[in-house]
C-alpha positions as a LaTeX table, in Angstrom:
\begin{tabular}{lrrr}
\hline
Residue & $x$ (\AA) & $y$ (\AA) & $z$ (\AA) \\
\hline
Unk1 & 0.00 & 0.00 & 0.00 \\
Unk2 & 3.12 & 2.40 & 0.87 \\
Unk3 & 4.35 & 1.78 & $-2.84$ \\
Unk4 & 0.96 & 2.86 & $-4.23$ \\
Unk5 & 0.44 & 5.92 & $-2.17$ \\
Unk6 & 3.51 & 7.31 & $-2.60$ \\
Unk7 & 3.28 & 7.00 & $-6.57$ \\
Unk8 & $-0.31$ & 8.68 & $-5.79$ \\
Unk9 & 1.59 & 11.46 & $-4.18$ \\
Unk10 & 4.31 & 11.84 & $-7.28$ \\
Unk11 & 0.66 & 11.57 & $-9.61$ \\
Unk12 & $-0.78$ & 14.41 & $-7.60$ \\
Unk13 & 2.56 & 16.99 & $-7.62$ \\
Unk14 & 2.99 & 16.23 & $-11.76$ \\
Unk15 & $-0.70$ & 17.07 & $-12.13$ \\
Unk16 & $-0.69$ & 19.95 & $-9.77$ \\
Unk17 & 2.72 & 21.44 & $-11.39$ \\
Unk18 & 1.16 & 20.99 & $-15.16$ \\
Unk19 & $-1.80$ & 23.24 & $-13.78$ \\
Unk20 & 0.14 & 25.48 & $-11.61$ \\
Unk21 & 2.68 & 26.23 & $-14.65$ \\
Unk22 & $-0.35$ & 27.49 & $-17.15$ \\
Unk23 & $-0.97$ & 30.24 & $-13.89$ \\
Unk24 & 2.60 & 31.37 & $-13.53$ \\
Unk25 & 2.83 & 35.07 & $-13.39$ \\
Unk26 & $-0.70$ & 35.92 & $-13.54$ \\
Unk27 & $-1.64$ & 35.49 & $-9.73$ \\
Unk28 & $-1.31$ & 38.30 & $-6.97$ \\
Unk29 & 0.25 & 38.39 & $-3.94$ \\
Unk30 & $-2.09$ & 37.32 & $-1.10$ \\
Unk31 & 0.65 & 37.33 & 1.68 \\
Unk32 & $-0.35$ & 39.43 & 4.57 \\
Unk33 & 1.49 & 38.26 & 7.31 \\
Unk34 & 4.50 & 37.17 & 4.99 \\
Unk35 & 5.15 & 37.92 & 1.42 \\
Unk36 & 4.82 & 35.45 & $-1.45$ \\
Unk37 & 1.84 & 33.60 & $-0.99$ \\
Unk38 & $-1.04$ & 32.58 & $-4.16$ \\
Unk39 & $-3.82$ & 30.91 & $-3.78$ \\
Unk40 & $-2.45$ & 27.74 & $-5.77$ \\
Unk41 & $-0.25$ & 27.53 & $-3.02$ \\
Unk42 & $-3.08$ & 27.14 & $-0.27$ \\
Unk43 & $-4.89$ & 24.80 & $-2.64$ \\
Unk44 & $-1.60$ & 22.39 & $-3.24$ \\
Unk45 & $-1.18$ & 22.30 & 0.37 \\
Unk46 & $-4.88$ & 21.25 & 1.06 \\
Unk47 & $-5.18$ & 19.11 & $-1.67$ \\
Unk48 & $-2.09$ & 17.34 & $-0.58$ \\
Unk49 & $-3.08$ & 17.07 & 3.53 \\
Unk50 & $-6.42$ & 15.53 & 1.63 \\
Unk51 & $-4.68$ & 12.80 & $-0.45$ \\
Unk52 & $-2.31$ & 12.44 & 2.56 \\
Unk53 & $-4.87$ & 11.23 & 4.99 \\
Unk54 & $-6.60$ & 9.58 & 2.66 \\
Unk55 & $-3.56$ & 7.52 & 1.59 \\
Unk56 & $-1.31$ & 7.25 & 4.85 \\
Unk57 & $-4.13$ & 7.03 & 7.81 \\
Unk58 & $-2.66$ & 8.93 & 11.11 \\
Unk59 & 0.48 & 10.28 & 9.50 \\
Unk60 & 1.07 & 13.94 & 10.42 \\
Unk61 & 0.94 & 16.74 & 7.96 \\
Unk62 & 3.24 & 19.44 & 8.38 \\
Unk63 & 3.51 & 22.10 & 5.81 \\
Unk64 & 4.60 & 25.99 & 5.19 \\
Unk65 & 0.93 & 28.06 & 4.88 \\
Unk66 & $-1.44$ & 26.45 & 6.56 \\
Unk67 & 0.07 & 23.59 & 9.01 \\
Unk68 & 3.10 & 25.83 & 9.98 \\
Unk69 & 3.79 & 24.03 & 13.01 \\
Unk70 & 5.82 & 21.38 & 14.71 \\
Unk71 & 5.48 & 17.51 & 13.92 \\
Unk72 & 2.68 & 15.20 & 15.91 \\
Unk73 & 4.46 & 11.82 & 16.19 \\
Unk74 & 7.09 & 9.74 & 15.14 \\
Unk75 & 5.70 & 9.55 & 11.48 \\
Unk76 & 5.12 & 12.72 & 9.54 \\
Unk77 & 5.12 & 14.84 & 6.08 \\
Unk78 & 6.81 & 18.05 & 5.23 \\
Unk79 & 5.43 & 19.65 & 2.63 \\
Unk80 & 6.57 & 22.92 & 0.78 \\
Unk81 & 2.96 & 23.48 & $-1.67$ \\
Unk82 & 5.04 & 25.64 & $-4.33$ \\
Unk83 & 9.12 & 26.12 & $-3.13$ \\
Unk84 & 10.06 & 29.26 & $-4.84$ \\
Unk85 & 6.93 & 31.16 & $-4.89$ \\
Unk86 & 8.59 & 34.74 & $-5.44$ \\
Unk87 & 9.77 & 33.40 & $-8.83$ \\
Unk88 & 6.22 & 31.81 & $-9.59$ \\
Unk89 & 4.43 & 35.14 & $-9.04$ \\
Unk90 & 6.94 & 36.40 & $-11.69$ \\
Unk91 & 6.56 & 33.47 & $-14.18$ \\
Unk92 & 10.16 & 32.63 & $-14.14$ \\
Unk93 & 11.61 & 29.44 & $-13.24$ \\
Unk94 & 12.34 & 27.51 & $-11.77$ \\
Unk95 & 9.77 & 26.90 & $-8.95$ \\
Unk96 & 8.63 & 22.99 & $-7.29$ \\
Unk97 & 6.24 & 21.04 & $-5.49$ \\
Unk98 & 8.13 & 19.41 & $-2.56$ \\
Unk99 & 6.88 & 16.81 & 0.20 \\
Unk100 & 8.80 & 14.23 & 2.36 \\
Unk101 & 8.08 & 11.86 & 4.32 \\
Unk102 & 9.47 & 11.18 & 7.87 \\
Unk103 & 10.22 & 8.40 & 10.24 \\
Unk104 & 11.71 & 10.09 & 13.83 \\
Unk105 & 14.00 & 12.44 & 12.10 \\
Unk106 & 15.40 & 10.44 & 8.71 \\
Unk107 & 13.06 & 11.38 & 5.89 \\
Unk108 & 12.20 & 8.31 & 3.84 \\
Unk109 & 10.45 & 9.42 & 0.55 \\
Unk110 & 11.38 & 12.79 & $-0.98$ \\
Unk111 & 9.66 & 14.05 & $-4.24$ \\
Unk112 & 10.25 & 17.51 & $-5.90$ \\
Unk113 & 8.59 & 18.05 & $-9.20$ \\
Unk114 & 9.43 & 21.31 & $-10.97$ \\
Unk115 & 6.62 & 22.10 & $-13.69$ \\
Unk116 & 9.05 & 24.53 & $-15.63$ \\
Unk117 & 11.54 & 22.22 & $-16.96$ \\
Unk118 & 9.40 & 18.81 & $-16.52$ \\
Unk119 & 11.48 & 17.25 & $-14.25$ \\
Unk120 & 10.50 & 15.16 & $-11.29$ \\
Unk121 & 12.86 & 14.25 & $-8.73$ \\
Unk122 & 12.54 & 11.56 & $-6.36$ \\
Unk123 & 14.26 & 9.27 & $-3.54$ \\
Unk124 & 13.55 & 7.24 & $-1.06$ \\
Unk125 & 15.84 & 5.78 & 1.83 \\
Unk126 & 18.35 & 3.06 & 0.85 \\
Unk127 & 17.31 & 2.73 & $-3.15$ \\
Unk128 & 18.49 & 5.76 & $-4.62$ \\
Unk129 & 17.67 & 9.18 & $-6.17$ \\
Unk130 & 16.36 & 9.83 & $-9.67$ \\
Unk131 & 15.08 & 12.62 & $-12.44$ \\
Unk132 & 12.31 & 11.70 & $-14.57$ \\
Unk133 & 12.88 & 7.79 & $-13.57$ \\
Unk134 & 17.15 & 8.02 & $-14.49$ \\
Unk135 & 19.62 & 7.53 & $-11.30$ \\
Unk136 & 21.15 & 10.85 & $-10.15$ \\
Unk137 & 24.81 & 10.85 & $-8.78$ \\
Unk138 & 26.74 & 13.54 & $-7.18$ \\
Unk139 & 30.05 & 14.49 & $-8.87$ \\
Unk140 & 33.17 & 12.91 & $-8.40$ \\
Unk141 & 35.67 & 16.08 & $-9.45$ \\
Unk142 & 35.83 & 19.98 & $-10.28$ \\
Unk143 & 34.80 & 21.02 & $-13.70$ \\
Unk144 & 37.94 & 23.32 & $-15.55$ \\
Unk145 & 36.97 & 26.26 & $-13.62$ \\
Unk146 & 36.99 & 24.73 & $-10.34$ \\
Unk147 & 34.34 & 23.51 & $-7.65$ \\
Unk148 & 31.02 & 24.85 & $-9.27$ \\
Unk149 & 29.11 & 26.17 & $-6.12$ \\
Unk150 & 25.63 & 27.25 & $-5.96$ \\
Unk151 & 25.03 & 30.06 & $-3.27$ \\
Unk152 & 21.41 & 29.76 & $-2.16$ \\
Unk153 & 20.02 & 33.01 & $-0.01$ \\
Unk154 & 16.54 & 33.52 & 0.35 \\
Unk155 & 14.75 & 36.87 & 0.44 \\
Unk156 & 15.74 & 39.38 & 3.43 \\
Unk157 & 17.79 & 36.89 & 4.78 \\
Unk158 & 18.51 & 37.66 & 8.80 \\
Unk159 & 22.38 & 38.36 & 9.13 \\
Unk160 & 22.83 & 40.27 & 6.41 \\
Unk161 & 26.59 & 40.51 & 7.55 \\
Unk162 & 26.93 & 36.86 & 7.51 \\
Unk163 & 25.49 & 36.68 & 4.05 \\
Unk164 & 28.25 & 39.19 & 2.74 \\
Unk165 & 31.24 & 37.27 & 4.68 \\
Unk166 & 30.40 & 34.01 & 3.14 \\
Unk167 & 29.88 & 35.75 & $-0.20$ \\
Unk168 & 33.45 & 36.48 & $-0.24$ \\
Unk169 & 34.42 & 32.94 & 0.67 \\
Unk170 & 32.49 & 31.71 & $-1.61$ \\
Unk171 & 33.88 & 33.57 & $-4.64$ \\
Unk172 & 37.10 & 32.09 & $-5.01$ \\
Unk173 & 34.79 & 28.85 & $-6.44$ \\
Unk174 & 32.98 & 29.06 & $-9.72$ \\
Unk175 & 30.00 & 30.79 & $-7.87$ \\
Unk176 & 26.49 & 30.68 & $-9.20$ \\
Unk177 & 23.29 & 32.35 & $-7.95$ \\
Unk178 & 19.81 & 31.95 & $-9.34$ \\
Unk179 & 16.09 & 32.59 & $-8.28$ \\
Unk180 & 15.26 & 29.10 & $-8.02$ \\
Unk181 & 13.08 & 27.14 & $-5.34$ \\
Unk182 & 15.81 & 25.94 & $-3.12$ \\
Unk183 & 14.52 & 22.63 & $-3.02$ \\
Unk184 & 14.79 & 22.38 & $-6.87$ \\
Unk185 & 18.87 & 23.35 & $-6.46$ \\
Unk186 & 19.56 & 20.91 & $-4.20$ \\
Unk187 & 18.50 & 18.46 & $-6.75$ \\
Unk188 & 20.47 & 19.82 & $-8.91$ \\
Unk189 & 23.43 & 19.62 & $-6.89$ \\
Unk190 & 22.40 & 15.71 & $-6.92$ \\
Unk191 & 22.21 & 15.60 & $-10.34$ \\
Unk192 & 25.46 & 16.91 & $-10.42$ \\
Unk193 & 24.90 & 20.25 & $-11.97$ \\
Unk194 & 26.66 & 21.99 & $-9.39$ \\
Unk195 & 29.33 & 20.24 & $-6.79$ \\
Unk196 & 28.43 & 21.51 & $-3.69$ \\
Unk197 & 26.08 & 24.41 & $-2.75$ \\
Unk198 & 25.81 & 26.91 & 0.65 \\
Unk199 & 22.00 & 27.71 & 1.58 \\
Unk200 & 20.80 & 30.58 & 4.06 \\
Unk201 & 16.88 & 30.06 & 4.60 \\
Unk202 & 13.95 & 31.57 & 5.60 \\
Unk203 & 12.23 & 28.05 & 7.07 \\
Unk204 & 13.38 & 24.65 & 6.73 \\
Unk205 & 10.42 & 22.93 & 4.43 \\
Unk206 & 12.36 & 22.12 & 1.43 \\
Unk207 & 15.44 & 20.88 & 3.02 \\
Unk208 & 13.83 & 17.77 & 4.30 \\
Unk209 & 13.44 & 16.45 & 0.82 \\
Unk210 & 16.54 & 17.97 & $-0.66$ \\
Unk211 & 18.63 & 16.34 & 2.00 \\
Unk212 & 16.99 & 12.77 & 1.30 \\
Unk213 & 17.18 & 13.29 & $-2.60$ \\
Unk214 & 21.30 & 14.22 & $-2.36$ \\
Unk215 & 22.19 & 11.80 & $-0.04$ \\
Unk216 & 20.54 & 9.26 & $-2.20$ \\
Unk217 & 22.55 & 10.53 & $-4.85$ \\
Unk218 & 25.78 & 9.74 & $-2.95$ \\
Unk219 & 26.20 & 13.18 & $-1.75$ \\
Unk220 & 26.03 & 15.47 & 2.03 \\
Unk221 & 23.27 & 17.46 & 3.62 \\
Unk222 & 24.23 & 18.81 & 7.06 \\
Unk223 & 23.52 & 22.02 & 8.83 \\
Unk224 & 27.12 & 24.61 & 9.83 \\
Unk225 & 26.81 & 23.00 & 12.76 \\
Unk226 & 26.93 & 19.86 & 11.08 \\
Unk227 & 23.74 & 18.10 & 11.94 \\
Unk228 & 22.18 & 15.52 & 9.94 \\
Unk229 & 18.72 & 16.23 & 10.82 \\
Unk230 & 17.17 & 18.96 & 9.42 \\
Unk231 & 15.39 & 20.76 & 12.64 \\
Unk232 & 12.17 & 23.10 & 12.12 \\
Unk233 & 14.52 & 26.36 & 13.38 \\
Unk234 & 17.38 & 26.22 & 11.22 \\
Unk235 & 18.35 & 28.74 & 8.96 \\
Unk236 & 22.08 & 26.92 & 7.73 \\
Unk237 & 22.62 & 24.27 & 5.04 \\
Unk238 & 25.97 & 23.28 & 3.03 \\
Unk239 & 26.35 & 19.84 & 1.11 \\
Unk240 & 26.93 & 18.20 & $-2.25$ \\
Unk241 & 29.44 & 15.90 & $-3.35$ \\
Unk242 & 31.29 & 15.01 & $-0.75$ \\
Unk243 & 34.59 & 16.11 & $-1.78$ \\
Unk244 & 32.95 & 19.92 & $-2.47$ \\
Unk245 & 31.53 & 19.46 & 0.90 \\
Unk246 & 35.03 & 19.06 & 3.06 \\
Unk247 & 36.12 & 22.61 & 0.97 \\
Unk248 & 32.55 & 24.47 & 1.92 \\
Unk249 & 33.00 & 23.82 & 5.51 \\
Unk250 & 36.06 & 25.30 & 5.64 \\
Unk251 & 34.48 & 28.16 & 4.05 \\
Unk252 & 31.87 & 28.74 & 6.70 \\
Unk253 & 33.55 & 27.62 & 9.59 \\
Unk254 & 35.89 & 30.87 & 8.75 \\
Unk255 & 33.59 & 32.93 & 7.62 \\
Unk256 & 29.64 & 32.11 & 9.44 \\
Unk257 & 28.88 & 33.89 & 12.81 \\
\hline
\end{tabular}
């Protein structure tokens, strides 16, 4: 029955993202308390809890509008209804649909689908990581111009001091910086698009799938503190291929608060 529901839930975020992609930067802002927010984003996240209870009986639903709160047992989802909803608004991509599923504090199924470039990434604990039903592995050595690093900082980050210091460690690496839904970049650091990549939040909702979909892929996912689970209140990421990842935390162990 797990098998089934989870292809229900990869079923329901391809759908969703086909629809979603037809709206793309002809939706206003509804955010009140918070910026960014559409109302495909509140109807993703219900629609989701919906298919969630229906398919997983007694599983916790934990997501970033509407169930913005902290986990009810041992077994729960994370869901993030559109990651990169500032870029959505504006009709660029790339934006995603991400949800994961969690046993006590390992997440066990990861899915991120991003509508704009048809890919669908998924993972689940022990068998792997792949795009559009291919294997996904982390690379193995630095391109010609060196470690290719992708610097993820959400809007009005909190330290902006911080986010200027590791700026300038960071730029000694081929350095990239996009718009993207940050869980869609850490899949492409597993698909090996980018080595290794540095991420300063605003929540922690699409880390729980991007850390299950690059480990899968052979690479790291690990707070500055270097934690493996990714808790509700932090703000910190760093990971990719492994051998990227030893170089980054040099980086920020010189250069974060």
């Amino acid at each position: 029955m797990t098998a089934t529901g989870y292809d229900d839930v990869l079923e329901f975020l391809v759908a969703s993202g086909r629809r979603i992609k037809e709206r793309a930067g002809d939706l206003p802002d509804l955010g009140v308390a918070k910026r960014f927010l559409t109302e495909e984003d509140l109807r993703i996240e219900r629609e989701l809890h919906g298919l969630i209870a229906q398919r997983f009986p007694g599983e916790d639903f934990v997501a970033e509008e509407e169930h913005d709160r902290g986990a009810r047992g041992d077994v729960h989802w994370v869901c993030d209804p559109i990651s990169g909803t500032r870029t959505f608004l504006a009709g660029l991509a790339s934006y995603g649909l991400v949800v994961a599923r969690v046993v006590g504090t390992e997440p066990v199924f990861a899915a991120v689908y991003d509508p704009t470039m048809g890919e669908l990434f998924e993972a689940r604990a022990g068998a792997g990581a792949r795009r559009n039903g291919r294997p996904l592995r982390v690379t193995t050595e630095p391109g010609q111009d060196g470690p290719r690093v992708h610097y993820n900082l959400t809007y009005g980050y909190r330290d902006p001091a911080e986010e200027r210091r590791l700026y300038e460690g960071l730029a000694a690496f081929d350095l990239y910086r996009n718009t993207n839904s940050f869980g869609v970049n850490y899949c492409h650091v597993a698909a090996g698009r980018y080595d290794g990549f540095v991420a300063l939040t605003k929540d922690a909702f699409p880390e729980v799938a991007g850390a299950l979909v690059l480990r899968e892929a052979g690479g790291v996912f690990e707070s500055f503190a270097g934690e493996r689970a990714v808790e509700r209140d932090e703000r910190r990421f760093l990971g990719g291929a492994p051998w990227c990842t030893e170089l980054l935390r040099e980086v920020v162990a010189e250069r974060a608060s």
